[in-house]
C-alpha positions in Angstrom: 118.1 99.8 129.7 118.4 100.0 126.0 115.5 102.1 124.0 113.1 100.1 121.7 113.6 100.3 118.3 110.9 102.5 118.1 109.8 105.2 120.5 106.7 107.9 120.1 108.1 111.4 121.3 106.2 114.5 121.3 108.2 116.9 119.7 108.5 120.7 121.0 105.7 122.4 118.5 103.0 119.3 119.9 103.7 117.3 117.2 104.3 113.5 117.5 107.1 111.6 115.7 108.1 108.1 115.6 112.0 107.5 116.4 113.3 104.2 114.2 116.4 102.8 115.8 118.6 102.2 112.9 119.0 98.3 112.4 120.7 96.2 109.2 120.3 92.7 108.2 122.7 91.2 106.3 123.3 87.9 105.3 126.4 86.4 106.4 126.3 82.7 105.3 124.9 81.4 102.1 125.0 82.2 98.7 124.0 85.9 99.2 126.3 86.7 101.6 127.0 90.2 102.0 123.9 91.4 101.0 122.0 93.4 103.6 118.6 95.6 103.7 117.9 98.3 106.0 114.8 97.6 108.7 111.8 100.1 108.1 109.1 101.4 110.0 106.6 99.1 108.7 109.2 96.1 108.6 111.0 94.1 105.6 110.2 90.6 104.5 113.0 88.2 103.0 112.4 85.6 100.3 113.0 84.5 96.7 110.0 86.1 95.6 111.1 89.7 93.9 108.4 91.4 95.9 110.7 91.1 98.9 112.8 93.8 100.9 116.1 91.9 100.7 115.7 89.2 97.8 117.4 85.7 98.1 118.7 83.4 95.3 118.8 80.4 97.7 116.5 77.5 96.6 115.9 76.0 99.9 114.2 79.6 100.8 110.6 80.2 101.0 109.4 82.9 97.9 108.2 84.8 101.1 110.0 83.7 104.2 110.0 85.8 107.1 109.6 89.4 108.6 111.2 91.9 110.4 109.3 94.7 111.9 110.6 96.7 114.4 107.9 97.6 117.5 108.0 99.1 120.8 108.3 95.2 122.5 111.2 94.6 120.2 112.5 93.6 116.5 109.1 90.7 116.2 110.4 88.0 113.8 107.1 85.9 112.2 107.8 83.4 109.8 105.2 83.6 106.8 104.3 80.1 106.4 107.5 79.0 104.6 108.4 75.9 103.6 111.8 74.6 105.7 111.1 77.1 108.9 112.8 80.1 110.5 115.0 79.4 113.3 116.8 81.3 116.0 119.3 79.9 118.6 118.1 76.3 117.0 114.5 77.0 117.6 112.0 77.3 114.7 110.4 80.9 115.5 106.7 81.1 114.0 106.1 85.0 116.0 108.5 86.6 118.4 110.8 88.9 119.6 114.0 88.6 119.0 117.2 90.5 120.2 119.2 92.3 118.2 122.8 90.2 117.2 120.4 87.4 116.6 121.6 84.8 113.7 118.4 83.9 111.9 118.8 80.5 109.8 116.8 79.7 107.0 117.7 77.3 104.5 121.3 77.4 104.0 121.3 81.3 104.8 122.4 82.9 107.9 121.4 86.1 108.4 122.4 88.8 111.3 120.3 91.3 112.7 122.3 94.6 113.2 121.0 97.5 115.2 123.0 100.6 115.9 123.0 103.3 117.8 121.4 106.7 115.9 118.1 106.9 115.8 115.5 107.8 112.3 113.1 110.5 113.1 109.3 110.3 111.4 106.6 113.1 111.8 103.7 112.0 112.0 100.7 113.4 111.1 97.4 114.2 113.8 95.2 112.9 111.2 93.6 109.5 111.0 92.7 109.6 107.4 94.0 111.1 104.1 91.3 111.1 101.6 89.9 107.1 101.5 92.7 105.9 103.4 92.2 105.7 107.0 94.3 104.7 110.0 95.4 105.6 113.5 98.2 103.5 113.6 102.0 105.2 113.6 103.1 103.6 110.2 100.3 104.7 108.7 99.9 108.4 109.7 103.9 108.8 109.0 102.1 107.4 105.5 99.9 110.5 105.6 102.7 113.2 106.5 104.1 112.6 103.6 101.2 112.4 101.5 99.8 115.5 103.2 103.9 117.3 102.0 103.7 116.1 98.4 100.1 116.9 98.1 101.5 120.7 98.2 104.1 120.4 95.7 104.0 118.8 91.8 107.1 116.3 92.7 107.1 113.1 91.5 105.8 110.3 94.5 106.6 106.6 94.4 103.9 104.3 96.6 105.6 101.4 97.2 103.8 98.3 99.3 103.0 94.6 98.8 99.9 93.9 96.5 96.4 95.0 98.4 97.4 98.0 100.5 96.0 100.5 98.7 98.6 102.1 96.4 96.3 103.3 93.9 93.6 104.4 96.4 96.7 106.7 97.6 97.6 108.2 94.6 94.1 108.9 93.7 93.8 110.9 97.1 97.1 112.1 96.5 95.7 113.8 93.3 92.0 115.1 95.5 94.4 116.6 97.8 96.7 119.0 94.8 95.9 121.7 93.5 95.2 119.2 90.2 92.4 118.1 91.8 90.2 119.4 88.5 92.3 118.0 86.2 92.0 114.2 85.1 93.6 111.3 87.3 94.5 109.0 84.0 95.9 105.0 85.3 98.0 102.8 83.3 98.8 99.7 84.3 102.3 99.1 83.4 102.6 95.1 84.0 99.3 94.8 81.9 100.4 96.6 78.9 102.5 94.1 76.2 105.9 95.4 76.0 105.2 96.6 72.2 102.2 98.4 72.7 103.2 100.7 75.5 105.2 103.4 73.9 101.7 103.7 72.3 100.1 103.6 75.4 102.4 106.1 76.9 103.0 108.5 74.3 100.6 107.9 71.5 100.8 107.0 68.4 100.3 108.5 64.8 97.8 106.8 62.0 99.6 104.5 60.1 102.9 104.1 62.5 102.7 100.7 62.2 100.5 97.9 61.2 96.9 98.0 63.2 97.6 101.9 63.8 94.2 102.7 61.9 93.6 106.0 63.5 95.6 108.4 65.8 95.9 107.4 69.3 96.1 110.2 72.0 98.3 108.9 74.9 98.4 108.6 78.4 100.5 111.5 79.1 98.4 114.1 76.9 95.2 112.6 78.4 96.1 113.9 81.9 97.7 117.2 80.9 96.6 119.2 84.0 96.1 116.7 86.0 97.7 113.3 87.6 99.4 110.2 85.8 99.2 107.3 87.3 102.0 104.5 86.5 101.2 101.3 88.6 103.3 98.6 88.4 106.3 100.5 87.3 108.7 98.1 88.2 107.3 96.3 85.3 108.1 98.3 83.0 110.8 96.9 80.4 114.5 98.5 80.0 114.0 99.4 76.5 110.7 101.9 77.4 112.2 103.3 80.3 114.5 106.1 78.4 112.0 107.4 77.0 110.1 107.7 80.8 113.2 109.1 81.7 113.4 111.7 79.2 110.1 112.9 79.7 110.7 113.5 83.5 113.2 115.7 82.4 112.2 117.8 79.4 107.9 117.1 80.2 108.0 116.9 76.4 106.0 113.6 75.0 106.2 112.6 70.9 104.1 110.3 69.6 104.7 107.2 67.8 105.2 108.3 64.4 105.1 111.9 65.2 108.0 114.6 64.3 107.6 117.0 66.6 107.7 118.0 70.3 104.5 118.4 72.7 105.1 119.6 76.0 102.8 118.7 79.1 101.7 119.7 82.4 102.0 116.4 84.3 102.3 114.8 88.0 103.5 111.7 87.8 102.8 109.3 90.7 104.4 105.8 90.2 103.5 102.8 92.4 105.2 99.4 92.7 104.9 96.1 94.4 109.0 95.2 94.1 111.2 96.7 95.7 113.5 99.1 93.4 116.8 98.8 94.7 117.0 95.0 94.4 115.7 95.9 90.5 117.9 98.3 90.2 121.0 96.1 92.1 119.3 93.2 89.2 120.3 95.9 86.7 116.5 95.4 85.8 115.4 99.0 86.5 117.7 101.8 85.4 119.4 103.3 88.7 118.7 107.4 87.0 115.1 106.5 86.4 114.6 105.6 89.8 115.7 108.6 91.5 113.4 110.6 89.4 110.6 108.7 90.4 111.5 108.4 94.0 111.8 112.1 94.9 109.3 111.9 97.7 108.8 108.1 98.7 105.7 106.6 100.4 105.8 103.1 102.0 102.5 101.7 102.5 102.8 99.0 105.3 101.4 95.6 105.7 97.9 95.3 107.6 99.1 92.6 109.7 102.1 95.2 110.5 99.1 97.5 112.0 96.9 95.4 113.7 95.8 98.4 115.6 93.7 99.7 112.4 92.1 96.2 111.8 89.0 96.8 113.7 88.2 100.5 112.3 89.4 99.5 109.0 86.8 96.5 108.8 83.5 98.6 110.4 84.8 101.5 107.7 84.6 99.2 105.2 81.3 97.2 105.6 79.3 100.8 106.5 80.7 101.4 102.4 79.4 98.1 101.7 76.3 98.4 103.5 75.8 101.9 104.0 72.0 101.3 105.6 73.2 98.7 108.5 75.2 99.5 111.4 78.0 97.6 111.1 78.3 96.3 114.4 74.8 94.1 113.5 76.7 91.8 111.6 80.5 92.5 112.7 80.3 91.6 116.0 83.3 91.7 118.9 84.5 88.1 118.2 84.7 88.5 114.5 86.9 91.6 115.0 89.3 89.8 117.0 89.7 87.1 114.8 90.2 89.3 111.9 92.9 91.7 114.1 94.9 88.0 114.5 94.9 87.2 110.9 98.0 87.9 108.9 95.7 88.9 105.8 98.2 87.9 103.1 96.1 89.9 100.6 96.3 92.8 103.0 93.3 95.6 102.4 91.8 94.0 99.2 91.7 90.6 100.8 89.9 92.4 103.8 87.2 94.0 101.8 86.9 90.5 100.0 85.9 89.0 103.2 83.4 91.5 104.1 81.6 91.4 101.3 81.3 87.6 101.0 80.7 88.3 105.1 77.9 91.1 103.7 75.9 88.6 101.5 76.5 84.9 103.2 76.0 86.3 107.1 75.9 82.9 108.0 79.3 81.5 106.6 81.7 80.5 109.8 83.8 83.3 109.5 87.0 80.8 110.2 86.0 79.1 107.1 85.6 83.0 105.0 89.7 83.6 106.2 90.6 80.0 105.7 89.8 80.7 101.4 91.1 83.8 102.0 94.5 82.4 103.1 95.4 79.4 100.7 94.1 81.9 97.7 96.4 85.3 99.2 99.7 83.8 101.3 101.2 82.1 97.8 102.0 78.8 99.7 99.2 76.8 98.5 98.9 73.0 98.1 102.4 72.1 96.2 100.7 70.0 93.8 98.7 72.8 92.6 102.1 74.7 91.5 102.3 71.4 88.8 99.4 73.0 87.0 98.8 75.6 84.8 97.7 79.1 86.1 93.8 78.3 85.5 93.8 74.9 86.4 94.8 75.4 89.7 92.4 78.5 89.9 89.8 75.8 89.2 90.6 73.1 91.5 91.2 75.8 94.9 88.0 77.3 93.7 86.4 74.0 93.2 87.1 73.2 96.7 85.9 76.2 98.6 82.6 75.6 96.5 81.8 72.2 97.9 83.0 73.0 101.4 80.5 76.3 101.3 77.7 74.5 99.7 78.5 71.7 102.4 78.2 74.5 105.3 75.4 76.1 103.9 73.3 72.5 103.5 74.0 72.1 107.4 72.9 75.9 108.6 70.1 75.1 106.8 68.9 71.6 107.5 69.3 70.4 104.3 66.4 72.5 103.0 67.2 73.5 99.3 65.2 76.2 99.0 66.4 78.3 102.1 70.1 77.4 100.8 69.7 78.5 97.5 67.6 82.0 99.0 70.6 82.4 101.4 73.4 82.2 98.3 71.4 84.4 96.6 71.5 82.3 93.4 68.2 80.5 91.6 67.3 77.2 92.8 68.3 75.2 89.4 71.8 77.0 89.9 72.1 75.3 93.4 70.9 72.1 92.8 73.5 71.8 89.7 76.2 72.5 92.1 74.9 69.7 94.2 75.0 67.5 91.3 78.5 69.0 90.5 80.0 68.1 93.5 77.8 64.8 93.9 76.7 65.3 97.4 74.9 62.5 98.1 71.8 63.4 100.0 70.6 66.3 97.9 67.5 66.7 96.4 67.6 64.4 93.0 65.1 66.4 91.4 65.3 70.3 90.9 65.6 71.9 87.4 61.9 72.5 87.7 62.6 74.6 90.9 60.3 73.2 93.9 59.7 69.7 93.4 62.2 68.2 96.2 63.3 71.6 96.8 63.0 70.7 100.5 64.8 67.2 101.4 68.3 66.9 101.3 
């Protein structure tokens, strides 16, 4: 019988470690073809979008497509609500197993799933948590043996993971965990910066380098001498700045904007990303030398719907931080729990949190309804007529939607009595009944800026 592409095995010394069967896909029809991606512990995802593991140029392909994540059961295959489908054997595949030497069709790309015979070892560590993040699955405490290494040694770490997993919450337990620990954790934000302000940023700047630079600016990398910097969103950062990110790795010697001279630091640099760098690199995007500085010790934050197994814990964790006075299991009861572990939580961690604390204040919200905001606002396949707008238009109108659909659910909990509504919203009366008249629902109160009179008919 074959093995499963991945096996826990005690090792010799006690210790556990996760065995990865080595597995390729590679696209052999379309207009990518030949282009391939190794399969990770905590799987790969295929799309246009350039947050992907193996990025596609075809049109007819969802911006986020499908999965791969390899389990004990098998390589699972879930389609991530894509446009045209994912099909196998000519049947559109939503979740499932699939073989290995399966041809996955999507669009007018084929793609073959390759698996070979050697086997990728991962410790793991016997821990559950690593500073604020917490876990018990696999992929995540082969996450914390390689925090727990580099939190030993002043190498440069590179958190890579989708958007809400927790990539700066890593690095800042990263820094706890050093020997920097007393020295300042200092975040910059690379895809926020404009392009011509974050030399400045970076490095500083001199009074009078350039027009607007009033006074001196001390930068980013002097303000956490003896400590941590933290560069999120690095694959954002633009061609022309990256030298001079380079060159610092190597000499740990900063000069200002403006400045003459030399200033050497004491720095740990932990970069995190979203993209994934070889596909920047492969775009000729990201500089190839840059990126192996960077990536000296490499920390892949999975998916939370790739560890369904830390759903549960991870949402009672949460909401005792949220509510620290209430147990938990008062208002997260058995049910909810197993809806949430069967979500695919586009938005991951953050979108998690979002929901418990929506959850923590509106207790009496149908949970389905919580997820089912929570999913058109985090999967990124929303309502295609909203892509025809502007960015904060089509904020508006999804937001505008959930609002008359909660103001609708909270009416019915409670009877159409104003007062009670607006109480459990925890907004003033006049507030409510302007929503009411916002989203015309007929059967409200008419009256209500003065605050009771009709605050009780609907």
């Amino acid at each position: 019988m074959a093995r499963p592409p991945t096996e826990l095995v005690k090792t010799f010394d006690g210790e556990e470690r996760l065995d990865l069967c080595r597995a390729v896909l590679e696209v052999t029809r379309g207009p990518d073809r030949g282009h391939k991606c190794a399969v990770r512990v905590g799987g790969i995802t295929v799309g246009t979008g350039v947050e992907c593991d193996l990025v596609l140029t075809d049109s007819t392909v969802s911006r986020r497509q499908f999965e791969v994540r390899p389990t004990p059961d098998g390589f699972v295959l879930a389609d991530l609500r894509s446009t045209n489908g994912t099909w196998v054997g000519g049947l559109r595949v939503n979740h499932g197993v699939v073989p290995a030497g399966s041809k996955i069709v999507v669009g007018r790309t084929t793609l073959l799933l390759v698996a070979r015979k050697e086997r990728e070892p991962h410790l793991l560590s016997p821990h559950h948590r690593f500073g604020s993040l917490f876990g018990q699955s696999a992929v995540m405490r082969r996450c914390f043996k390689l925090l727990e290494r580099a939190a030993d040694t002043d190498s440069t770490v590179l958190i890579e993971g989708e958007s809400g997993t927790g990539k700066e919450l890593a690095a800042r337990s990263l820094h706890e965990k050093s020997q920097r620990c007393d020295g300042p954790f200092v975040v910059v934000d690379c895809g926020a910066i404009a392009a011509n302000l974050i030399d400045s940023e970076l490095f500083g700047h001199e009074k009078g380098a350039f027009t607007g630079a009033v006074e001196k600016h001390v930068g980013a990398f002097v303000r956490a001498h003896g400590g941590t910097l933290f560069l999120d969103e690095i694959g954002e950062l633009g061609l022309e700045q990256q030298p001079r990110l380079l060159r610092f790795l190597e000499r740990r010697e900063v000069r200002t904007v403006g400045g003459s001279g030399e200033i050497g630091v004491d720095v740990r640099v932990v970069a995190a990303t979203n993209r994934r760098m070889e596909e920047a690199v492969a775009a000729g995007s990201f500089r190839e030398d840059l990126f192996y500085r960077l990536a000296v010790i490499r920390v892949d934050l999975p998916p939370l719907r790739s560890r369904a197994e830390d759903i549960s814990i991870l949402a009672l964790e949460l909401a005792r931080q949220l509510r620290p006075q209430v147990d938990p299991s008062t208002w997260l009861d058995q049910g909810t729990l197993e809806v949430f572990a069967s979500h695919p939580w586009p938005g991951n961690v953050r979108e998690l949190r979002n929901v418990l604390e929506r959850l923590a204040v509106l207790p009496e919200l149908e949970i389905e309804t919580l997820l089912g905001v929570a999913a058109r606002v985090g999967s990124g396949d929303l309502d295609s007529s909203l892509t025809q707008l502007p960015y904060h238009q089509a904020k508006e109108r999804l937001l505008d939607s959930f609002e008359k659909r909660y103001l609708e659910a909270l009416l019915a909990k409670e009877e159409g009595v104003v007062a009670r509504a607006a109480e459990r919203a925890q907004v003033p009366r006049q507030t409510f009944f302007r929503l009411i008249r916002k989203h015309n629902l007929r059967g409200a109160a008419e009256s209500g800026d003065d605050g009771d009179a009709g605050a009780g008919r609907r």
